[in-house]
C-alpha positions as CSV (number, residue, x, y, z in Angstrom):
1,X,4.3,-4.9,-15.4
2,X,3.2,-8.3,-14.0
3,X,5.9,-9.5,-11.6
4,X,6.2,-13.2,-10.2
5,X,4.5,-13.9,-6.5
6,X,6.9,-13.0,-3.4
7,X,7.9,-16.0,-2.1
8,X,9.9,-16.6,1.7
9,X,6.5,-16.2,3.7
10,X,6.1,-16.1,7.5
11,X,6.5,-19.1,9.4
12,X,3.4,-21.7,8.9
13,X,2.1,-20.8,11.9
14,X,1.0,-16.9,11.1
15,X,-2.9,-16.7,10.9
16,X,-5.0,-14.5,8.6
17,X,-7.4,-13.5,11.5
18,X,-7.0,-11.8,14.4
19,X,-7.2,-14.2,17.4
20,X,-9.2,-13.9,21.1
21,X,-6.5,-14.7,23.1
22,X,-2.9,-14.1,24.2
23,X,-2.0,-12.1,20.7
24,X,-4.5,-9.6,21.0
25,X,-3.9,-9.2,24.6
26,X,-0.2,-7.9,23.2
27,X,-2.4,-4.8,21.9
28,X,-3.3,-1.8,24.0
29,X,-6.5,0.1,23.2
30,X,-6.9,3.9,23.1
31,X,-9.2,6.3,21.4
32,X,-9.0,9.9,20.0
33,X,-11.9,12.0,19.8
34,X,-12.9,13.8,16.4
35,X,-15.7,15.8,14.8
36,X,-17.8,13.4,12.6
37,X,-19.7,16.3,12.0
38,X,-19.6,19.8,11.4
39,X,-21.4,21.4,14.6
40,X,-22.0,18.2,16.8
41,X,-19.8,17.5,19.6
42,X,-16.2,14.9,18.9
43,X,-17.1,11.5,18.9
44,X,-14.2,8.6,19.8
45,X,-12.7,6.5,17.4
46,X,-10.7,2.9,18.5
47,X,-7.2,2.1,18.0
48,X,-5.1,-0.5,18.6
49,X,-1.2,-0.1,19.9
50,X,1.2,-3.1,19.4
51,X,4.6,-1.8,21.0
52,X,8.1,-4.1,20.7
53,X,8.1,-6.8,22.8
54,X,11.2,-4.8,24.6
55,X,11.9,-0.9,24.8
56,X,15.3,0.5,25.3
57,X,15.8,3.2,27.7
58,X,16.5,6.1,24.6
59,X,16.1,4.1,21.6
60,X,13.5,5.2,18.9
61,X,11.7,2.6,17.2
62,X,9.5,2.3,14.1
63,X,5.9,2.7,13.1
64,X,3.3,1.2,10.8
65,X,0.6,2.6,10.7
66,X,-1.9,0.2,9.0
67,X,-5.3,0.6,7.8
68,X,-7.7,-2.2,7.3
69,X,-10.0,-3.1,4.4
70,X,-13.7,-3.0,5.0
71,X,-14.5,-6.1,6.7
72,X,-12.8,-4.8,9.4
73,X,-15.1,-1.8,10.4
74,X,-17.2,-1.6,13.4
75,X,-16.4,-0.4,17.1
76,X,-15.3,-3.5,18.9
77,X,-11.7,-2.0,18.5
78,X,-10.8,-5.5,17.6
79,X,-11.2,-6.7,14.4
80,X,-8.8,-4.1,12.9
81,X,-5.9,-6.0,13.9
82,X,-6.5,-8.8,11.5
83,X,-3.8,-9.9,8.7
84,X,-0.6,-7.7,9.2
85,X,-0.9,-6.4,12.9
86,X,-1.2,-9.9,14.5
87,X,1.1,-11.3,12.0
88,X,3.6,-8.7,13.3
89,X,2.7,-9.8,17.1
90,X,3.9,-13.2,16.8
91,X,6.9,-13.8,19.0
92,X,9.3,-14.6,15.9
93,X,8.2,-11.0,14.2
94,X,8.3,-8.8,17.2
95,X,12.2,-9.9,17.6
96,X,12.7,-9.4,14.1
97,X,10.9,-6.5,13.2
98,X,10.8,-4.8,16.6
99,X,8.4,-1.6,16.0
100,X,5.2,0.2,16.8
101,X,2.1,-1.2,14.8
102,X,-1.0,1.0,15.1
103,X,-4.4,-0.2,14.0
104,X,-7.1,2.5,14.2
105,X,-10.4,1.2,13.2
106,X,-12.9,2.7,10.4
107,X,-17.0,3.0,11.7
108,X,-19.5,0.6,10.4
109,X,-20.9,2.0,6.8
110,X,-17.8,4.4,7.1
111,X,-15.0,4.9,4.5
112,X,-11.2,5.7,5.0
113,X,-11.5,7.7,1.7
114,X,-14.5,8.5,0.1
115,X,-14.7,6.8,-3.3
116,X,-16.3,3.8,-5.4
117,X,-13.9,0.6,-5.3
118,X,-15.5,-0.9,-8.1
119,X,-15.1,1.6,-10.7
120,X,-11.8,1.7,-12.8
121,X,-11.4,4.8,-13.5
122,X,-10.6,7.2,-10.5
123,X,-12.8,10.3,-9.1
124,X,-11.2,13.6,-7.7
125,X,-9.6,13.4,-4.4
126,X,-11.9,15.2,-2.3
127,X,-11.4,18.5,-0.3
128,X,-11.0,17.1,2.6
129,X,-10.7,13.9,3.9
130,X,-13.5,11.8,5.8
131,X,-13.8,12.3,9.2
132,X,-12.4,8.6,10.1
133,X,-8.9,9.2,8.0
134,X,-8.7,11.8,10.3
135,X,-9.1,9.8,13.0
136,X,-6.3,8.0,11.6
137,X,-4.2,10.7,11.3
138,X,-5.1,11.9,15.1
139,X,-3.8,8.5,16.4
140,X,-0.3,8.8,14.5
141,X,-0.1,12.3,16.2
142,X,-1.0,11.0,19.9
143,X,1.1,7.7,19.5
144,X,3.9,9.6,17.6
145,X,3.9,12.1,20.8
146,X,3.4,9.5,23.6
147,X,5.7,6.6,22.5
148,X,9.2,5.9,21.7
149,X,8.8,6.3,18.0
150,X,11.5,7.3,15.3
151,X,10.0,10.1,13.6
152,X,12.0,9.1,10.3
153,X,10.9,5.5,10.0
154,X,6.8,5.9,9.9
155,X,5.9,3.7,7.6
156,X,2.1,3.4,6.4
157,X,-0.1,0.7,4.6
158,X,-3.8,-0.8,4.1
159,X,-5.7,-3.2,2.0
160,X,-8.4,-3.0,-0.1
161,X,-10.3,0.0,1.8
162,X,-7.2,0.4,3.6
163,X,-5.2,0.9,0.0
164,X,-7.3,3.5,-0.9
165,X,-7.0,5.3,2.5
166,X,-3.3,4.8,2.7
167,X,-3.0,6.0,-0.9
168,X,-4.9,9.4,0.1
169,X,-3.3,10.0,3.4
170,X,-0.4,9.5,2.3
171,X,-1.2,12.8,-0.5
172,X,-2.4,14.8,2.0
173,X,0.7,14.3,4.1
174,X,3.6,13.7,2.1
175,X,6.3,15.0,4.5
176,X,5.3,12.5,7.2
177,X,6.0,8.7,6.2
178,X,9.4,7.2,5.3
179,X,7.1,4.8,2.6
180,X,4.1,3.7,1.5
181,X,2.8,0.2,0.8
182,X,-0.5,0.1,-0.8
183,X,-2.1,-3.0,-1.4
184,X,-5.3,-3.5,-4.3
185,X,-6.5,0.1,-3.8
186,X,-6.5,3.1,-5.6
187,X,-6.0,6.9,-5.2
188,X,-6.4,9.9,-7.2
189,X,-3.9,10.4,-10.1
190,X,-4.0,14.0,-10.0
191,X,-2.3,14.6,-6.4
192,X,0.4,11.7,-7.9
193,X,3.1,14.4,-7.7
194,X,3.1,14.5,-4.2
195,X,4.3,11.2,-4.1
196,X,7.6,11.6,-6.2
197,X,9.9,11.5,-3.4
198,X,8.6,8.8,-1.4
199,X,9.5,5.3,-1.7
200,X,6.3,3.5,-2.8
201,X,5.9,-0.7,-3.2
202,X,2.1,-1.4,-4.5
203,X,0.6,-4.7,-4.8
204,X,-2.5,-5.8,-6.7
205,X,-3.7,-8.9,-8.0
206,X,-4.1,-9.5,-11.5
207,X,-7.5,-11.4,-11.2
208,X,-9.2,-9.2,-8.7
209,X,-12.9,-8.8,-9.5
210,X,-13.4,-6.5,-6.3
211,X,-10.7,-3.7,-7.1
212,X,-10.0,-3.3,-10.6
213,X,-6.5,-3.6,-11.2
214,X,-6.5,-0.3,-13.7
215,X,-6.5,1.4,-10.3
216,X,-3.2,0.7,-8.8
217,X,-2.2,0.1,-12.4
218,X,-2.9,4.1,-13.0
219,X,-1.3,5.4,-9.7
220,X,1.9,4.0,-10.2
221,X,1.6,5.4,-13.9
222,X,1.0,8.5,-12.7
223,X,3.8,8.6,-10.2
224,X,6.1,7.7,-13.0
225,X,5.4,10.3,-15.0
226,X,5.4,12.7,-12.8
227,X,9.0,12.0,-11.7
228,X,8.8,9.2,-8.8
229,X,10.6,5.4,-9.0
230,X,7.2,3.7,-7.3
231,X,7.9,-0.5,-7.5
232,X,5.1,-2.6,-8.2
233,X,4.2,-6.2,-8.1
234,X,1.0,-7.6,-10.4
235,X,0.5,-10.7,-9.2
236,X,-0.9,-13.2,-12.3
237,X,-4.1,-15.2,-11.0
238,X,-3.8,-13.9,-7.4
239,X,-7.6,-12.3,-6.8
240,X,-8.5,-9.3,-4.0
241,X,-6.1,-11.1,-1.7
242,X,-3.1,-9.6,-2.4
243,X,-2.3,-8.5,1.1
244,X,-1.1,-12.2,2.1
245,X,1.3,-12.6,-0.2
246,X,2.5,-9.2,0.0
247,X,2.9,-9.3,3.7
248,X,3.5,-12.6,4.6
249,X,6.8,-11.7,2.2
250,X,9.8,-11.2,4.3
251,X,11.3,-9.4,1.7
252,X,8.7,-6.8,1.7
253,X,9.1,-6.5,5.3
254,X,12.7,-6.1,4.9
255,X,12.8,-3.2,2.3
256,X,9.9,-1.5,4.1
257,X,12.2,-1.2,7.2
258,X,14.9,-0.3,5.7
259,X,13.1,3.2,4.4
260,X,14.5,6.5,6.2
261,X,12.7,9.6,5.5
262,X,15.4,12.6,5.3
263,X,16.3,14.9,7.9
């Protein structure tokens, strides 16, 4: 089902980089060490930590924990921030939205999940995941422990590469995120089931040539039919670049907070 483009974006002066500067200065830096290999020693991966602009003695806040797509790789532990996280560390957004936003970073020639983005149809989600969605899932657990984070408003999303990832991590741990936002990826439609209960708002656009639609297309299908209420917004001539309208949507940002995992 195509739906219209979100409208009420972010204020005009929201970038689609990440900036040297004051904003990225907002993030803190950490690592987490984790076997790339079977038999060699842990190697570090990068993240990035954006924490409200003001924390409440007792109050638990929320988390999103977003993967980027695959211009973002390398080990500067910087360019991950680009689109959503700096978006987020703008002064207007951090008092609107006040929450956690944590960045890890995916290795140069790496992959959060370990399929083609090209091809339309889907291949079966492997055994386990690669070793950097691991890495993700090692920084939610040492930020989740660490910092004043709700544990019932984790929220996760990622673009292009980051869509895939977030589509898989979300499979393989279906008990821990109060939604999922998945922008032009893809994920497996046999491990859809897992999904059913979790609230779900995928974007794709309609004249992307480097995801094919039929991906995020398929996974919502399959969610469907297997019992879950996924939304999902086609967006008619909007290409790979589906994350800006999708995020820069206040509305999006609005029902994405509002998700509470059950007690």
């Amino acid at each position: 089902m195509a739906l219209k483009p979100p409208n009420s974006p972010l204020p005009e002066t929201s970038q689609t980089t990440a900036p040297a500067g004051d904003v990225e200065r907002c993030f803190a830096m950490g690592t987490v060490l984790v076997s790339a290999e079977v038999g060699r020693p842990p190697v570090p991966f990068g993240y990035r930590l954006l924490r409200p602009s003001r924390l409440e003695p007792g109050q638990l806040y929320p988390l999103i924990l977003f993967l980027h797509g695959a211009g973002e790789r390398g080990s500067d532990n910087s360019r991950q921030i680009a689109y959503l996280p700096v978006w987020l560390a703008e002064p207007a957004w951090r008092e609107a939205f006040p929450c956690h936003v944590l960045a890890p970073q995916c290795r140069d020639d790496e992959r959060w999940s370990d399929v083609s983005w090209a091809d339309a149809a889907s291949t079966p989600q492997a055994a386990e995941p690669t070793p950097d969605l691991s890495a993700a899932a090692a920084a939610l657990a040492t930020v989740v422990a660490s910092e004043a984070v709700d544990p019932r408003r984790i929220y996760l999303t990622g673009l292009s590469m980051g869509g895939f990832g977030a589509w898989e991590l979300a499979t393989r741990m279906p008990g821990r995120f109060a939604a999922l936002l998945p922008i032009c990826g893809g994920g497996d439609e046999s491990t859809a089931a897992r999904l059913i209960d979790l609230p779900i708002w995928c974007f794709h656009g309609a004249a992307d040539v480097i995801v094919p639609v039929e991906r995020s297309r398929s996974m919502i299908a399959a969610v469907q039919a297997a019992g879950g209420s996924p939304k999902y917004s086609e967006l008619p001539g909007v290409g790979h670049d589906a994350w800006t309208p999708a995020y820069r949507d206040r509305a999006v940002l609005e029902w994405l907070f509002a998700q509470r995992r059950p007690i």
